[in-house]
NUBAZA-727391 format. One record per residue (C-alpha): x, y, z. Coordinates in steps of 0.001 Angstrom, whole numbers, padded with zeros to 6 digits, always signed. Last residue first. Layout:
XYZ...
END
This chain:
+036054+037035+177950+034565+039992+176085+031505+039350+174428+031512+040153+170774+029319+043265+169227+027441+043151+165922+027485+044195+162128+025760+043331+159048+022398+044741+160820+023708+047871+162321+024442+048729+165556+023251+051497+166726+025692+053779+169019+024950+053553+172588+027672+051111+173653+030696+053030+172079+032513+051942+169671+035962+049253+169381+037134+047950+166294+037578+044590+164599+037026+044433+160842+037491+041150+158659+034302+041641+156658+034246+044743+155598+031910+046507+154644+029230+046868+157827+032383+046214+160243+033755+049692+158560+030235+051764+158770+029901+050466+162523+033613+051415+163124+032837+055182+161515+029630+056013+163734+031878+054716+166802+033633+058171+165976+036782+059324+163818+037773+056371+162787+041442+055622+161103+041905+052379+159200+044782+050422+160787+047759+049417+158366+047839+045522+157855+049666+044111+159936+052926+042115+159946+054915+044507+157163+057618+045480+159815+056040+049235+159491+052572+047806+160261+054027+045980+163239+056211+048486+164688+053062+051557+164055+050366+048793+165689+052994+048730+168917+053386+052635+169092+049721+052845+169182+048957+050511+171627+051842+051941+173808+050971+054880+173519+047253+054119+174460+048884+052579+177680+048712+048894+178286+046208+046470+180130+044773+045423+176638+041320+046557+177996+042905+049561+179234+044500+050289+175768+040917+049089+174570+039589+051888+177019+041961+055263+175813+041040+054193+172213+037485+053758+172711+037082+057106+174801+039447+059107+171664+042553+059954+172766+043651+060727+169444+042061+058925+166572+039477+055941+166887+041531+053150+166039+039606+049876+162817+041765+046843+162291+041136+045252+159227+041911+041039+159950+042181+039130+156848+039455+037147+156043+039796+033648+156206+036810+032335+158065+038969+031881+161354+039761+035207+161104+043261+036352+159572+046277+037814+160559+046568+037482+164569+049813+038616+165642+049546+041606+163846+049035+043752+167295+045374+044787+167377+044744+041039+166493+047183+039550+169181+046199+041927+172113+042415+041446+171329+043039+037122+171357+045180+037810+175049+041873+040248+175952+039750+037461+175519+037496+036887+172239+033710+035678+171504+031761+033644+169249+033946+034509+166304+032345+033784+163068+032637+036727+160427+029396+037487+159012+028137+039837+161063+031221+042435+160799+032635+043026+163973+032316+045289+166817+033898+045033+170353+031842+047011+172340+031361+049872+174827+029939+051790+177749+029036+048460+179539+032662+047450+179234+033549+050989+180512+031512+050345+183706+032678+046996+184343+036387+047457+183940+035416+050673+186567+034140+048245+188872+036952+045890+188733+039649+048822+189221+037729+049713+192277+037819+046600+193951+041361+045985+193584+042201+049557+195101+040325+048945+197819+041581+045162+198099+045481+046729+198091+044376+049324+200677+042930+046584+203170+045876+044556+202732+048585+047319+203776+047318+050764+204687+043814+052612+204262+044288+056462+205247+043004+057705+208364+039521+059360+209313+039109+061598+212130+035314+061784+212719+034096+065255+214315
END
C-alpha cells in the first residue's frame, strides 16, 4: 500500500491556487453577466461589478441609470457574483441594503431565476444581473465578458 502525506508549505499554497482558478473557470462558463443590448459596455472587471452592484456606479456610459437585477436566497448566481466580487453573499447583500437605504442605489429588483434577469435586461435598459449560461438569451439582451 501507498502512504500518502498531506501537501505542506509552497506546494499546498499552489494546490490550493490552482484549484480556486479552475473552479473561477467553471462557474464563469456556467454563467453570465447580462445586459440589455442596447446599452454599450464592451466588457467589465470585477472592480467595475463591485462598483455597480454597490451604488458606486450610477449610470451607464449611455446614461441610463443602472437597475440592478439579485436572484433571491442563495440562489447559484447570487452565491457566484459574491465569489466573483471576492466577498460573501452576506456581504453582497448587506452592502446593496447600506447603499439603497443611504439613497446611493437604486433598490435591486428581485429574480427568482435567470428566466427573470433575461426578461429585466429585455426592458430595461440599464439592467445588470447575473443568469445562468444555459438560459436563452434573448435578442435585446446579451452577456459581457468578464475581465
Amino acid at each position: 500500500m501507498f502512504k500518502t502525506s498531506p501537501l505542506r508549505g509552497p506546494s499546498a499554497l499552489l494546490c490550493v491556487a490552482i484549484s480556486l482558478l479552475s473552479a473561477r473557470q467553471v462557474w464563469a462558463e456556467e454563467f453570465s453577466v447580462i445586459v440589455n443590448r442596447g446599452n454599450g459596455v464592451a466588457s467589465l472587471s470585477t472592480s467595475d461589478l463591485k462598483k455597480l452592484f454597490s451604488g458606486g456606479i450610477k449610470q451607464w456610459d449611455s446614461g441610463a441609470v443602472v437597475q440592478v437585477g439579485v436572484n433571491v436566497g442563495e440562489a447559484p448566481e447570487s452565491v457566484y457574483l459574491a465569489a466573483l466580487l471576492g466577498i460573501t453573499l452576506r456581504e453582497l447583500l448587506q452592502r446593496m441594503q447600506e447603499q439603497v437605504f443611504k439613497g446611493e442605489m437604486r433598490r435591486p429588483v428581485v429574480l427568482r431565476s435567470s428566466l427573470d434577469c433575461m426578461a429585466l435586461a429585455r426592458a430595461n435598459l440599464g439592467t445588470v444581473c447575473v443568469a445562468s449560461s444555459m438560459t436563452p438569451v434573448p435578442p435585446e439582451a446579451r452577456a459581457v465578458p468578464i475581465r
